[in-house]
C-alpha atoms as one frame of an Amber mdcrd trajectory, in Angstrom:
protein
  -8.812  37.613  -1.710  -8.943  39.883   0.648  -8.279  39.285   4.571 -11.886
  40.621   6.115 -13.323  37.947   3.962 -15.443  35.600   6.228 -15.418  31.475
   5.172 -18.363  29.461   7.244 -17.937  25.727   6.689 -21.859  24.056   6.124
 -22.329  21.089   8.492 -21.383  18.676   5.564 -18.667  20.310   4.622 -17.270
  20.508   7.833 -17.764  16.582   8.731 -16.147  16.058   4.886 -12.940  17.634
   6.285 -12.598  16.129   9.397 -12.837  13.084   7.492 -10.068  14.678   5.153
  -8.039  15.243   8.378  -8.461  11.843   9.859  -7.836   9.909   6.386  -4.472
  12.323   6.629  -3.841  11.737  10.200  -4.197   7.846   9.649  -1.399   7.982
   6.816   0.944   9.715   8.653   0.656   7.111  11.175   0.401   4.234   9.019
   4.033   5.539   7.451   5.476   5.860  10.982   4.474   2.395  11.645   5.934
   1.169   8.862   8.510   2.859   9.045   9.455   1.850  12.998   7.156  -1.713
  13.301   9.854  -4.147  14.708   8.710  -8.167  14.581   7.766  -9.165  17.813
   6.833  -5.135  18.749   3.061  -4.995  20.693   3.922  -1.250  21.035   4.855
   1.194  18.374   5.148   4.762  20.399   4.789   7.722  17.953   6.576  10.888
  19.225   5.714  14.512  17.526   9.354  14.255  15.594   8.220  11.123  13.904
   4.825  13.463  12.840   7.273  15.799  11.236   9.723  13.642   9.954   6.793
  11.604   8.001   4.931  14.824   7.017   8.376  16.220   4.969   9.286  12.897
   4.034   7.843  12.726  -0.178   5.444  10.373  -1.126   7.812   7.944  -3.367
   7.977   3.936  -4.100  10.936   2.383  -2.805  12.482   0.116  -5.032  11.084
  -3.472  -5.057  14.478  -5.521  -4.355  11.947  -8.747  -5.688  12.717  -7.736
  -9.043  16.518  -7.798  -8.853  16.054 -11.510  -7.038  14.219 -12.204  -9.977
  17.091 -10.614 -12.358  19.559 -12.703 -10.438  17.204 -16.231 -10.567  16.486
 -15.339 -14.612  20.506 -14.845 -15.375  21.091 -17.773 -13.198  18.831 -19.685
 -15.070  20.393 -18.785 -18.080  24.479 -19.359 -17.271  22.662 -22.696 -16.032
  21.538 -23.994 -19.280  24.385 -21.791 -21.286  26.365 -24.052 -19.107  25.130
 -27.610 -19.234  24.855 -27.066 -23.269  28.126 -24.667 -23.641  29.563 -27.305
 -27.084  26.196 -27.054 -28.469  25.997 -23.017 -27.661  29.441 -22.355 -28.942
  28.489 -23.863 -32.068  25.572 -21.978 -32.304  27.369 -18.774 -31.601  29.953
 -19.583 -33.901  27.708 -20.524 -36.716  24.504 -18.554 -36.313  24.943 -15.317
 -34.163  21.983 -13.853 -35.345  20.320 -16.920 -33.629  21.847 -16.186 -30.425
  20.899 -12.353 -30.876  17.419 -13.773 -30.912  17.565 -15.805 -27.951  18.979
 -12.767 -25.867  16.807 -10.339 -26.701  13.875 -12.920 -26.152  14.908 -13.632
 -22.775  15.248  -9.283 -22.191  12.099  -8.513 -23.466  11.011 -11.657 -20.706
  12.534 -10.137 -18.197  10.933  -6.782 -18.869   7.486  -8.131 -19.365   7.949
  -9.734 -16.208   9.104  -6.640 -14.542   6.111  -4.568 -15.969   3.972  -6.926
 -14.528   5.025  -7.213 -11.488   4.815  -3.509 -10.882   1.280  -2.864 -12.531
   0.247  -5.690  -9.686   1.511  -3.355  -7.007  -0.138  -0.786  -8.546  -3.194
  -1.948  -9.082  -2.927  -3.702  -5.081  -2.173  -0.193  -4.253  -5.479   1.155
  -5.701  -7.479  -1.119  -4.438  -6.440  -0.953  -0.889  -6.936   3.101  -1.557
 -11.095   2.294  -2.672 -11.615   0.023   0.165 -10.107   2.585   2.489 -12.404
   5.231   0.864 -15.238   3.079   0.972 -14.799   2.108   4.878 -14.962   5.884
   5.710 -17.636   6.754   3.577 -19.298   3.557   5.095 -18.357   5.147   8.184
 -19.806   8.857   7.831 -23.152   6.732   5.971 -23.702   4.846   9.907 -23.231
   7.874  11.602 -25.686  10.383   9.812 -28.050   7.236   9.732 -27.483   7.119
  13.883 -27.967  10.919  13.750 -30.961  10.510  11.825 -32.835   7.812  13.480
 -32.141   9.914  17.062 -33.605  13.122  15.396 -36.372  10.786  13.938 -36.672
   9.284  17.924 -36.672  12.830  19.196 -39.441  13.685  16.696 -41.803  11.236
  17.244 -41.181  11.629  21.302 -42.265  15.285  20.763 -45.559  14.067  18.687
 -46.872  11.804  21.148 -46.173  14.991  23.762 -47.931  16.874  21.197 -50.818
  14.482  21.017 -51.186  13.549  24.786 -51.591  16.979  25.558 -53.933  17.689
  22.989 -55.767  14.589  24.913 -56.165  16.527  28.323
C-alpha cells in the first residue's frame, strides 16, 4: 500500500476498536494486578514501567504447582500402602512381576488422567471467563447504542410536536 492512501473508520467501526482498546487496556491491567496484588493491599498503583513490562511480557501458563502436590499426595499414597503390605508386595514382586508392572503403570496412567483433567478444567474455566467478558462488553456497547437511540428517538419526536404546533398557529 501506498502512503497517500486515506483509511476513514465508519462510526461502528470506530466504537468496535475502542472497545478492542479497552478489552486490551483492561488485560494489561488485570496482569499488573496480578502480578503486584499483595493480601491486605486496598491500593494497587500502576506506574507506565509496569504498562511496558506487562505489554513485552508473553502470554504463557505458569505451571500449576497443584499438580506436583498431587504427584507428591499420589506417591505418598502409594509408599503408604507399599509400606503397610511390604511381605505381601515382596512376594508379589518376587513371584509375579508382571503383576506389579500392571499395578504401576495403572497408577501412571491415573496420575496422567488426573493431570489431563485437571488442566482441561482450567482451560475450559479460562474460556468461559473469556465469553462472559465478551458478552459484558457487547452487553455494554448493546445499552449504550440503545441510550443513543432512545435520545435520537426523544430528539425526534421533540422536533415533531415543534413541527406540528407550528403547523397549529
Amino acid at each position: 500500500m501506498s502512503d497517500n492512501v486515506k483509511i476513514e473508520l465508519t462510526k461502528t467501526a470506530k466504537e468496535i476498536l475502542e472497545d478492542i482498546k479497552q478489552e486490551h487496556a483492561d488485560s494489561l491491567i488485570k496482569k499488573i494486578e496480578k502480578n503486584k496484588y499483595i493480601p491486605g493491599q486496598s491500593l494497587i498503583e500502576i506506574t507506565a514501567s509496569d504498562l511496558i513490562n506487562a505489554k513485552k511480557q508473553p502470554e504463557h501458563q505458569s505451571f500449576d504447582v497443584s499438580i506436583i502436590y498431587l504427584l507428591v499426595l499420589m506417591l505418598g499414597t502409594f509408599l503408604t500402602l507399599i509400606g503397610l503390605a511390604y511381605n505381601d508386595f515382596t512376594k508379589i514382586l518376587n513371584s509375579h512381576p508382571e503383576q506389579v508392572f500392571l499395578v504401576i503403570i495403572g497408577m501412571l496412567l491415573t496420575v496422567f488422567g488426573i493431570i489431563q483433567l485437571k488442566f482441561s478444567q482450567k482451560r475450559l474455566l479460562k474460556e468461559l471467563d473469556e465469553k462472559a467478558y465478551e458478552m459484558s462488553v457487547r452487553k455494554d456497547r448493546l445499552i449504550k447504542q440503545l441510550e443513543e437511540n432512545k435520545k435520537t428517538l426523544i430528539m425526534n419526536k421533540y422536533e415533531l410536536d415543534l413541527d406540528n404546533e407550528n403547523k397549529k398557529t
